[in-house]
Jmol script that loads the backbone (N, CA, C; Angstrom):
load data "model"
ATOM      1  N   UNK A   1     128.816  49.328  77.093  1.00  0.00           N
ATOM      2  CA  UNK A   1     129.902  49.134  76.144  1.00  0.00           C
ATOM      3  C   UNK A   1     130.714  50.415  75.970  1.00  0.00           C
ATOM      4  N   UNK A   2     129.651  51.284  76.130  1.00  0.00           N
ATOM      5  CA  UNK A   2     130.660  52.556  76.002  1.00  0.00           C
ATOM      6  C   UNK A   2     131.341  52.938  76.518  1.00  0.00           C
ATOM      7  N   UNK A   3     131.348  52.896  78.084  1.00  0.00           N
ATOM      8  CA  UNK A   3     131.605  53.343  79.362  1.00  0.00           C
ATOM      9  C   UNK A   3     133.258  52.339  79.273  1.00  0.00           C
ATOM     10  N   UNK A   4     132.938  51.261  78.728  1.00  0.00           N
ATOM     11  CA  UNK A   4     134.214  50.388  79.162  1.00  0.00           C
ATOM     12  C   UNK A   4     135.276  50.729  77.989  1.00  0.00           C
ATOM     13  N   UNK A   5     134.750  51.362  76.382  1.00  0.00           N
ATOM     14  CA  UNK A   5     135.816  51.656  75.798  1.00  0.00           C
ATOM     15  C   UNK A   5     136.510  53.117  76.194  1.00  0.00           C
ATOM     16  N   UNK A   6     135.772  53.561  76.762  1.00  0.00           N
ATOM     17  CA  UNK A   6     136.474  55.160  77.808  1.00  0.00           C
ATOM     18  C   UNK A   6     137.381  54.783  78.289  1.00  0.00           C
ATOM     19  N   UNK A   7     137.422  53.259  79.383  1.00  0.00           N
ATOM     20  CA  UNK A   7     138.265  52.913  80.333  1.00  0.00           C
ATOM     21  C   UNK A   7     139.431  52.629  79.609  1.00  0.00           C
ATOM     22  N   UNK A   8     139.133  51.561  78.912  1.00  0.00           N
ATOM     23  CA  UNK A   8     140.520  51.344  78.003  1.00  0.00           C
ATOM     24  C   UNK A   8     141.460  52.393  77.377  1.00  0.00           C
ATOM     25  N   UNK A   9     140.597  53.863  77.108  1.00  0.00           N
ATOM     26  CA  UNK A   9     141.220  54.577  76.199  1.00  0.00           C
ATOM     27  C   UNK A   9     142.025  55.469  77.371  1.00  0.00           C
ATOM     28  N   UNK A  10     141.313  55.404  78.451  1.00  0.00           N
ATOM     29  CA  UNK A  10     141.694  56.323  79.770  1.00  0.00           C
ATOM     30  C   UNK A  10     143.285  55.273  80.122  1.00  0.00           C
ATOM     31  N   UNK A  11     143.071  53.893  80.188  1.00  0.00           N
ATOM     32  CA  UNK A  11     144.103  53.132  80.579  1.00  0.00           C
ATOM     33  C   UNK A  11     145.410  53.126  79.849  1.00  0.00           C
ATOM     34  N   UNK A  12     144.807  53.366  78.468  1.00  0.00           N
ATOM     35  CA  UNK A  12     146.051  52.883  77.530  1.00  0.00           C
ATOM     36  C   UNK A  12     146.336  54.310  77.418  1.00  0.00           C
ATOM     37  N   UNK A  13     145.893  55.175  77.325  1.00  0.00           N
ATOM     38  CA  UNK A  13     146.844  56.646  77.842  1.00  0.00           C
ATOM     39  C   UNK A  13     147.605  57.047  78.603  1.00  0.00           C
ATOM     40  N   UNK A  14     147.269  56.432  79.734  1.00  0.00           N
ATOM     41  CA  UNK A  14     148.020  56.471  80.980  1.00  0.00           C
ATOM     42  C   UNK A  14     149.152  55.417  80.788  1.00  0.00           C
ATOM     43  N   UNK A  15     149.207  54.332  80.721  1.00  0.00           N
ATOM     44  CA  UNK A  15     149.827  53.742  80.495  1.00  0.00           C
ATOM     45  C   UNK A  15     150.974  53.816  79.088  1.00  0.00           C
ATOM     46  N   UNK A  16     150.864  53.889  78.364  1.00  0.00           N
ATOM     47  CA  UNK A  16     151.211  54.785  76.936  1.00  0.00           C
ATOM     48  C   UNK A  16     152.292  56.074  76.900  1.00  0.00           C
ATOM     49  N   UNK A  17     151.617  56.608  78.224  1.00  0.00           N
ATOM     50  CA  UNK A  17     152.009  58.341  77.633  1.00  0.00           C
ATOM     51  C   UNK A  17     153.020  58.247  78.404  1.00  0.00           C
ATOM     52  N   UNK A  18     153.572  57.602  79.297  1.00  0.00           N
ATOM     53  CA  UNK A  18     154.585  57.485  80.266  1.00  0.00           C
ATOM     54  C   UNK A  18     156.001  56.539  79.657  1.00  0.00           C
ATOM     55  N   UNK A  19     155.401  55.917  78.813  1.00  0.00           N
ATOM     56  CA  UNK A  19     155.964  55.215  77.672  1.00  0.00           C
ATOM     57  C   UNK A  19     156.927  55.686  76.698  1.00  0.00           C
ATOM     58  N   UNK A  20     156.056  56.864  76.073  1.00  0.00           N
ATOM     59  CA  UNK A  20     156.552  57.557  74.858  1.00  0.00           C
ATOM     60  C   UNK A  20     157.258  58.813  75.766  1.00  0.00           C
ATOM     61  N   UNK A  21     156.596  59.421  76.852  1.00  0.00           N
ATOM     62  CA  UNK A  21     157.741  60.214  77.471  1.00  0.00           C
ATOM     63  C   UNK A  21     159.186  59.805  78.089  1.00  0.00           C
ATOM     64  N   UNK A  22     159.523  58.498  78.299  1.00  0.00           N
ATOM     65  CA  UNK A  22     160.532  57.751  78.643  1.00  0.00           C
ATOM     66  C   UNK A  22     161.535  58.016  77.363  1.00  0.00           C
ATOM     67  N   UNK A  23     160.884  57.413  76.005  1.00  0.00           N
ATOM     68  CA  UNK A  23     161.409  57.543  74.687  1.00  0.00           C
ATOM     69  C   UNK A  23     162.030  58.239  74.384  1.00  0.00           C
ATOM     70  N   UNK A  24     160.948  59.435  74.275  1.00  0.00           N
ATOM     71  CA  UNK A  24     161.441  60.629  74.496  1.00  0.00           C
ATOM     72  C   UNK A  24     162.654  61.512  74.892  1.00  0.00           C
ATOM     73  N   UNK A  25     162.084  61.606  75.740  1.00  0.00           N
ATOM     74  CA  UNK A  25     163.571  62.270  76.821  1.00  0.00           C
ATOM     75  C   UNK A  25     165.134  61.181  76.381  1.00  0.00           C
ATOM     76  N   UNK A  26     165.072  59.919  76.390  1.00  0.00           N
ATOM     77  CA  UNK A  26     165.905  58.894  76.114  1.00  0.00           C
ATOM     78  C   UNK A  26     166.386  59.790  74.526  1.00  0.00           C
ATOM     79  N   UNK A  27     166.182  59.584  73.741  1.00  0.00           N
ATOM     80  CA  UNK A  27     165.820  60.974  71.998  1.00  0.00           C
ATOM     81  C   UNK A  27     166.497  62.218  72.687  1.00  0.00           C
ATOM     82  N   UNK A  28     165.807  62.568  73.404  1.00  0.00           N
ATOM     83  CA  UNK A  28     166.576  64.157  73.790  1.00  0.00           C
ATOM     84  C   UNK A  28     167.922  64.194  74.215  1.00  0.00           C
ATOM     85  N   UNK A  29     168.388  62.895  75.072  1.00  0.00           N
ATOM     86  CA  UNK A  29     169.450  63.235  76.034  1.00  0.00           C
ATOM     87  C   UNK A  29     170.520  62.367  75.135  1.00  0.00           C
ATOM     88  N   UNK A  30     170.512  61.850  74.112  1.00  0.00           N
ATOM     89  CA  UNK A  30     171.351  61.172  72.865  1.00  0.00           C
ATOM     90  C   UNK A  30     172.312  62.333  72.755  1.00  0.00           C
ATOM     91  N   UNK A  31     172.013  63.726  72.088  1.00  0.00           N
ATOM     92  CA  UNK A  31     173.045  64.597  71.962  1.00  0.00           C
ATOM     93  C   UNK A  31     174.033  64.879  72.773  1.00  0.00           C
ATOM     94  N   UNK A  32     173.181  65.096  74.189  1.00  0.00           N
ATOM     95  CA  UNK A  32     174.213  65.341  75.234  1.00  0.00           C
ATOM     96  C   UNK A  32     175.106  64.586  75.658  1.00  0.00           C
ATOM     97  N   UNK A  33     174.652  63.325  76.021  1.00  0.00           N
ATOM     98  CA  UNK A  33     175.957  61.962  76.245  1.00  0.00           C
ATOM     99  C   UNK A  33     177.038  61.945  74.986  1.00  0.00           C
ATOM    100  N   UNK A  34     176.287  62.333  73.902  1.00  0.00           N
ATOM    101  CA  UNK A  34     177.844  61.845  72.671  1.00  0.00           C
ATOM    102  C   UNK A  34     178.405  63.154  72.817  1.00  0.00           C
ATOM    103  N   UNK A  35     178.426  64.340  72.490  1.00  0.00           N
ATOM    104  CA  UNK A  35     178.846  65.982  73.130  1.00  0.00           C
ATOM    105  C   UNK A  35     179.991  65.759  74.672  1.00  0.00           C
ATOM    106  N   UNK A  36     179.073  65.057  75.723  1.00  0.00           N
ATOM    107  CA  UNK A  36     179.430  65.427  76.966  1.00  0.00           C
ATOM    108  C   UNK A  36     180.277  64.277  77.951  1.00  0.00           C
ATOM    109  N   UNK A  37     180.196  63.055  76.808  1.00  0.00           N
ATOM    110  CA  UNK A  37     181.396  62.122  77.698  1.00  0.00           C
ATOM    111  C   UNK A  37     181.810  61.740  76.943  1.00  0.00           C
ATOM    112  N   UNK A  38     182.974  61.058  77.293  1.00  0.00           N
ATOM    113  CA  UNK A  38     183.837  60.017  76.295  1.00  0.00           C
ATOM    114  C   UNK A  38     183.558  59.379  75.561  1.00  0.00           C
ATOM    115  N   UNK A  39     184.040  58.421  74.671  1.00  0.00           N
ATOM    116  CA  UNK A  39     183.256  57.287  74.151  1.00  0.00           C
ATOM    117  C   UNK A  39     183.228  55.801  75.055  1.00  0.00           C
ATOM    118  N   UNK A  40     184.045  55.927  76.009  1.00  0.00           N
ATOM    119  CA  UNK A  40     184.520  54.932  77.241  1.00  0.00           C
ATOM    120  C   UNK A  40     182.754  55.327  78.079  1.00  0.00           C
ATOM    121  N   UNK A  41     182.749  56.373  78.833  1.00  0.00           N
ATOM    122  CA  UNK A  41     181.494  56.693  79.416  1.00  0.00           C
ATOM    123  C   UNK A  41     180.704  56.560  78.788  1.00  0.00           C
ATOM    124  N   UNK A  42     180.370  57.019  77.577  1.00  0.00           N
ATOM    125  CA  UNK A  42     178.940  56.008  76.528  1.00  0.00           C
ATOM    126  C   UNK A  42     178.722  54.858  76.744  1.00  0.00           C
ATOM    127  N   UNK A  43     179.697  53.818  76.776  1.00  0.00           N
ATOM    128  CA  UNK A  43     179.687  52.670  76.847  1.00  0.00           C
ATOM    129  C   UNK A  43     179.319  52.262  78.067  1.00  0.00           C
ATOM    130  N   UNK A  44     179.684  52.734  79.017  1.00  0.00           N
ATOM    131  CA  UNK A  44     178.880  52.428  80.316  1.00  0.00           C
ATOM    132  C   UNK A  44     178.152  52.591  80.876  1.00  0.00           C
ATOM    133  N   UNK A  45     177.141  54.049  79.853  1.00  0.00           N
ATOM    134  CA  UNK A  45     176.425  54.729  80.019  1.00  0.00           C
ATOM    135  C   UNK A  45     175.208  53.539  79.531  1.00  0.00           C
ATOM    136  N   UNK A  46     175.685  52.749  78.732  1.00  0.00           N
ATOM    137  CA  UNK A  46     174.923  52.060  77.582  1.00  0.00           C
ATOM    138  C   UNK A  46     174.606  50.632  78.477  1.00  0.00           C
ATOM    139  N   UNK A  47     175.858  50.073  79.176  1.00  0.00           N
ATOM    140  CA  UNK A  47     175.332  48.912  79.956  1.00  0.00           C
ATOM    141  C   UNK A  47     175.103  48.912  81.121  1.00  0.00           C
ATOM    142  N   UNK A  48     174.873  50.079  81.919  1.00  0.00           N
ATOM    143  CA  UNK A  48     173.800  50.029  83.045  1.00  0.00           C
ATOM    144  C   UNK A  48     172.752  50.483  82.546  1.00  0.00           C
ATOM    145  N   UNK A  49     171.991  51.087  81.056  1.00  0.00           N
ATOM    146  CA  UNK A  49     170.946  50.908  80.884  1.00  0.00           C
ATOM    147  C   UNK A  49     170.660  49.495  80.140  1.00  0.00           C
ATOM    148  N   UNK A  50     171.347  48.890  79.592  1.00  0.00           N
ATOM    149  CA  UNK A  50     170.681  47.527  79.367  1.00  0.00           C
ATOM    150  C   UNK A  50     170.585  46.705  80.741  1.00  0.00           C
ATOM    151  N   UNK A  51     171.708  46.695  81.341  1.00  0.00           N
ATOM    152  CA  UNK A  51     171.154  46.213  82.827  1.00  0.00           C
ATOM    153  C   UNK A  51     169.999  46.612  83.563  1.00  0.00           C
ATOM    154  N   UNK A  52     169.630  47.753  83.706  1.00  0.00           N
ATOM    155  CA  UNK A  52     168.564  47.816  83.877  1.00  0.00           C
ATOM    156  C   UNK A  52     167.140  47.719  83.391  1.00  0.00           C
ATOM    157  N   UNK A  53     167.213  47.744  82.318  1.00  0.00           N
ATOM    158  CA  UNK A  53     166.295  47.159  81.363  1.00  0.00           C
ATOM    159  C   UNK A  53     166.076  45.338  81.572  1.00  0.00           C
ATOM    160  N   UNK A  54     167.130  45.019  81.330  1.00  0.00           N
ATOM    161  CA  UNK A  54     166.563  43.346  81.638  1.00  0.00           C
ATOM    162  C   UNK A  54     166.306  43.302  83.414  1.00  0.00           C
ATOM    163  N   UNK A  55     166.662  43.930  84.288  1.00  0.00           N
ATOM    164  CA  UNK A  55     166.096  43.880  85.660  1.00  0.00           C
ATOM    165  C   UNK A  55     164.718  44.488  85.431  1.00  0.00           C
ATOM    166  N   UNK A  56     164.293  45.376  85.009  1.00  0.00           N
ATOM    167  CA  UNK A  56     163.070  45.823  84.745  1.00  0.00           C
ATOM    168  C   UNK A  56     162.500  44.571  84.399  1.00  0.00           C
ATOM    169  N   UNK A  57     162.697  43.969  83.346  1.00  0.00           N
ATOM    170  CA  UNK A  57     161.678  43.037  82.699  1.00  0.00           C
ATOM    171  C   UNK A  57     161.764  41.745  83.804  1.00  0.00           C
ATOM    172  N   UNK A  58     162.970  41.281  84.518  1.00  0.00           N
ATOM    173  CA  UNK A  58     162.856  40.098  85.702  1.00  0.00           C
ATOM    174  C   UNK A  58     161.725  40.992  86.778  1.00  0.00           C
ATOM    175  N   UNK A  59     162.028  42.116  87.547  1.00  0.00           N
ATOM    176  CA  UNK A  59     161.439  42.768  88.296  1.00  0.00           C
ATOM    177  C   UNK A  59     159.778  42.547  88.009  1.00  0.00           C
ATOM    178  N   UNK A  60     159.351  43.130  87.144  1.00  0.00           N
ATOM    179  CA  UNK A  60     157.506  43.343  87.360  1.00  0.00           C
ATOM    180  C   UNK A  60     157.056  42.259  86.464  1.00  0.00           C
ATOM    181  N   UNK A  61     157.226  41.888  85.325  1.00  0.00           N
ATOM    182  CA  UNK A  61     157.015  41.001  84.491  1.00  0.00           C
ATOM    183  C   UNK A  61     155.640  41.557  84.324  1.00  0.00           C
ATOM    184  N   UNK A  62     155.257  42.715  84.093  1.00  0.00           N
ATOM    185  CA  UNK A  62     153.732  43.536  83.937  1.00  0.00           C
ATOM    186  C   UNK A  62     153.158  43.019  85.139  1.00  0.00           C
ATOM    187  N   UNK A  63     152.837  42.142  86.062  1.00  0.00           N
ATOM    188  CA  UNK A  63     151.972  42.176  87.041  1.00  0.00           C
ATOM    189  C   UNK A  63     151.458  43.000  87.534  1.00  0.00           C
ATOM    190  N   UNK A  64     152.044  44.700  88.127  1.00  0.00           N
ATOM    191  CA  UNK A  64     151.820  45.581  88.394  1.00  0.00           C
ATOM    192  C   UNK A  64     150.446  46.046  87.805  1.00  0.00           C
ATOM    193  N   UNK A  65     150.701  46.221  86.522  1.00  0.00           N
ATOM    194  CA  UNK A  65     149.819  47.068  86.127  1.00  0.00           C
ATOM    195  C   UNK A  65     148.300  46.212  86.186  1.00  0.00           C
ATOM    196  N   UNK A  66     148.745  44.760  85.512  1.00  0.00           N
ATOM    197  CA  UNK A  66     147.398  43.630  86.079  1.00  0.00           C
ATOM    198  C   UNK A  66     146.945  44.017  87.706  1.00  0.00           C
ATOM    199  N   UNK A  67     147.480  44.262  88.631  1.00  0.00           N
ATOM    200  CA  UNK A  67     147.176  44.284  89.992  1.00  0.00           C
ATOM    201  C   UNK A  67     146.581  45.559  89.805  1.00  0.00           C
ATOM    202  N   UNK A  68     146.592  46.671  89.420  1.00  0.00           N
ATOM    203  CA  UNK A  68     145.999  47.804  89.523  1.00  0.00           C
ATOM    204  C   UNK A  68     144.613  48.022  88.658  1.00  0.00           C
ATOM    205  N   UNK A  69     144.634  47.341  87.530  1.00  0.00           N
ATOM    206  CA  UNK A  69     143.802  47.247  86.576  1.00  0.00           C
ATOM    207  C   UNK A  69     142.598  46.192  87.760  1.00  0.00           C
ATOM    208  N   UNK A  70     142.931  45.555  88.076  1.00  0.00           N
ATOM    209  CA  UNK A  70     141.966  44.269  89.162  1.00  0.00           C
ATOM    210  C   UNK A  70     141.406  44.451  90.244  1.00  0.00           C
ATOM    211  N   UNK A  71     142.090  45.586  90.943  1.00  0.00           N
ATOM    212  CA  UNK A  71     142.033  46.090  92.401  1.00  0.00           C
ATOM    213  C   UNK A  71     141.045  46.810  92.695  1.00  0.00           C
ATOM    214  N   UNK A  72     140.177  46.241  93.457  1.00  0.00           N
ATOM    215  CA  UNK A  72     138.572  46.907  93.776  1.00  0.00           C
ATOM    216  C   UNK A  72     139.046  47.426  95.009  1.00  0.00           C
ATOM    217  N   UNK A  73     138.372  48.363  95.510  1.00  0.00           N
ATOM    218  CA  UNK A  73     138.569  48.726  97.098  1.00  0.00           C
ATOM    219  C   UNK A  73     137.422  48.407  97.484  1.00  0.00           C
ATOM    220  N   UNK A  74     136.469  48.073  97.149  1.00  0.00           N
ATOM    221  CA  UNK A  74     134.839  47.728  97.618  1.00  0.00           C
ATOM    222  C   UNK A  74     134.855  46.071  97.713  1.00  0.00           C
ATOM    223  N   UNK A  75     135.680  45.151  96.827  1.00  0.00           N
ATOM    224  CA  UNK A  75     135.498  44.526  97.326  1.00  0.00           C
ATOM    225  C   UNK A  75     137.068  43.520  97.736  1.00  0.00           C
ATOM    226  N   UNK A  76     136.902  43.152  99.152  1.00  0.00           N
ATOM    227  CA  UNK A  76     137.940  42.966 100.215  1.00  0.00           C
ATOM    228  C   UNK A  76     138.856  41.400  99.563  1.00  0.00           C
ATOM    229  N   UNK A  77     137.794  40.616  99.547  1.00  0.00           N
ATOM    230  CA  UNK A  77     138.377  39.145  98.542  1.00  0.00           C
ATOM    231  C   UNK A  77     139.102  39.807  97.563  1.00  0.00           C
ATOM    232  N   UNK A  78     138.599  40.327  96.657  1.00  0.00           N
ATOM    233  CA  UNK A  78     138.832  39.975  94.984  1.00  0.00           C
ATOM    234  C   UNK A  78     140.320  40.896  95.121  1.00  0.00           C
ATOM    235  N   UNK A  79     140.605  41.910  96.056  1.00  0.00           N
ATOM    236  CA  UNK A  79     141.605  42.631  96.115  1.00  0.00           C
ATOM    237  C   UNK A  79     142.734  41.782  96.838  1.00  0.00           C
ATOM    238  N   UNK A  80     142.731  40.899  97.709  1.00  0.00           N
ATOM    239  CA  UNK A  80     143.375  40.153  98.109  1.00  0.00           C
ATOM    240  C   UNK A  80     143.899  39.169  97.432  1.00  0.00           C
ATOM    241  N   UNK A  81     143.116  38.814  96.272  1.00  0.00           N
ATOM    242  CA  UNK A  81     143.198  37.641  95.130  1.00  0.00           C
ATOM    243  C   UNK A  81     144.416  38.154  94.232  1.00  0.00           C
ATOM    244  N   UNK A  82     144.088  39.407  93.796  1.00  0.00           N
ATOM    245  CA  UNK A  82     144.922  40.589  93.036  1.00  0.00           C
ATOM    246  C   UNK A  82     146.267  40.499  93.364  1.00  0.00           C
ATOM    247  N   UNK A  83     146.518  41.097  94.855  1.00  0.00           N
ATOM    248  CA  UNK A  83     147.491  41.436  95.370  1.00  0.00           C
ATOM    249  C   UNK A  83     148.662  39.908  95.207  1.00  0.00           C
ATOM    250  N   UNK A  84     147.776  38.614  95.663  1.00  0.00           N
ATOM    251  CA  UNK A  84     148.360  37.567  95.825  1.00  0.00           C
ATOM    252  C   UNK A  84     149.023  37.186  94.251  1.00  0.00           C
ATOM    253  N   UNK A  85     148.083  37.302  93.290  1.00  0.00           N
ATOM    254  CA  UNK A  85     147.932  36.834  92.226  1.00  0.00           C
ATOM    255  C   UNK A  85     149.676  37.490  91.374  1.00  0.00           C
ATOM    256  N   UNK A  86     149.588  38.804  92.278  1.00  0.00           N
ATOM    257  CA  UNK A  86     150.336  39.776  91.170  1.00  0.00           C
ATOM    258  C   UNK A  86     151.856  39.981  91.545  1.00  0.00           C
ATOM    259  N   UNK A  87     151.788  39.751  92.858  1.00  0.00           N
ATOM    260  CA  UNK A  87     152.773  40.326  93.601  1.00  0.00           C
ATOM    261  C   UNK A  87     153.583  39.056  94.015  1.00  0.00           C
ATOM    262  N   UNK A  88     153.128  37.863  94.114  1.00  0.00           N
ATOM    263  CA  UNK A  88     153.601  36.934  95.222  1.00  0.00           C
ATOM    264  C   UNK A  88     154.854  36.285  93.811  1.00  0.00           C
ATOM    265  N   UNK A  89     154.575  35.989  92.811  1.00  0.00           N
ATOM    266  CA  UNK A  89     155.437  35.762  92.088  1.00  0.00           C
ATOM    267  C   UNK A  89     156.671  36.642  91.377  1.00  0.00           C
ATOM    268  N   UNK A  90     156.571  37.697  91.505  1.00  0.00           N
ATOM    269  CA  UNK A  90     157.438  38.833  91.698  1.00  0.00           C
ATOM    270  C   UNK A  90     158.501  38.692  92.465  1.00  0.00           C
ATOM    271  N   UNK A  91     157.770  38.465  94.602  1.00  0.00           N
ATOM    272  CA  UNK A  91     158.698  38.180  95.696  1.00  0.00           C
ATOM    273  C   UNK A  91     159.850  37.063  95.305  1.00  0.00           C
ATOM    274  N   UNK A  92     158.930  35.950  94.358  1.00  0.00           N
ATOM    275  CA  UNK A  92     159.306  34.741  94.461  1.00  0.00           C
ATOM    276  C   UNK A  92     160.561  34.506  93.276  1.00  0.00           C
ATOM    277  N   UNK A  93     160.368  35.739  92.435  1.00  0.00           N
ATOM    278  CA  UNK A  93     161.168  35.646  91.349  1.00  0.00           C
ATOM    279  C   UNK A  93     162.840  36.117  91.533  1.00  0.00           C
TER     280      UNK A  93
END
end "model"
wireframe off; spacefill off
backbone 0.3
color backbone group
């Protein structure tokens, strides 16, 4: 039991900290865009990140991280199951 709440805490860190550093920096670089472009370039600054944001969310739909979290290298099936499981609806999307 113990061993597996390590994993989680190891997972959701990793997963997490890449998260809040995105935030982050996104927080930091606010000054500079209103300072350093127009208010025309804000604005476009603003909808290729919502565009990319909703492609993000069509793109992985979290599977990724399910496929990595699943992925044994020891054993050859269950990684193949993974890959199929995670990825094939992604291609398909």
């Amino acid at each position: 039991m113990r061993e597996k709440i390590k994993t989680l805490a190891s997972d959701t860190f990793v997963y997490g900290f890449f998260s809040v550093v995105s935030r982050f920096l996104t927080f930091l670089l606010t000054p500079l865009y209103s300072n350093y472009l127009t208010l025309d370039e804000v604005g476009d600054v603003t909808y290729i990140f919502s565009i990319i944001a909703f492609l993000n969310i069509i793109d992985n739909i979290g599977l990724e991280s399910a496929f990595f979290r699943f992925y044994k290298k020891d054993d050859l099936l269950l990684s193949k199951k993974a890959f199929s499981n995670s990825y094939l609806p992604i291609v398909f999307s």
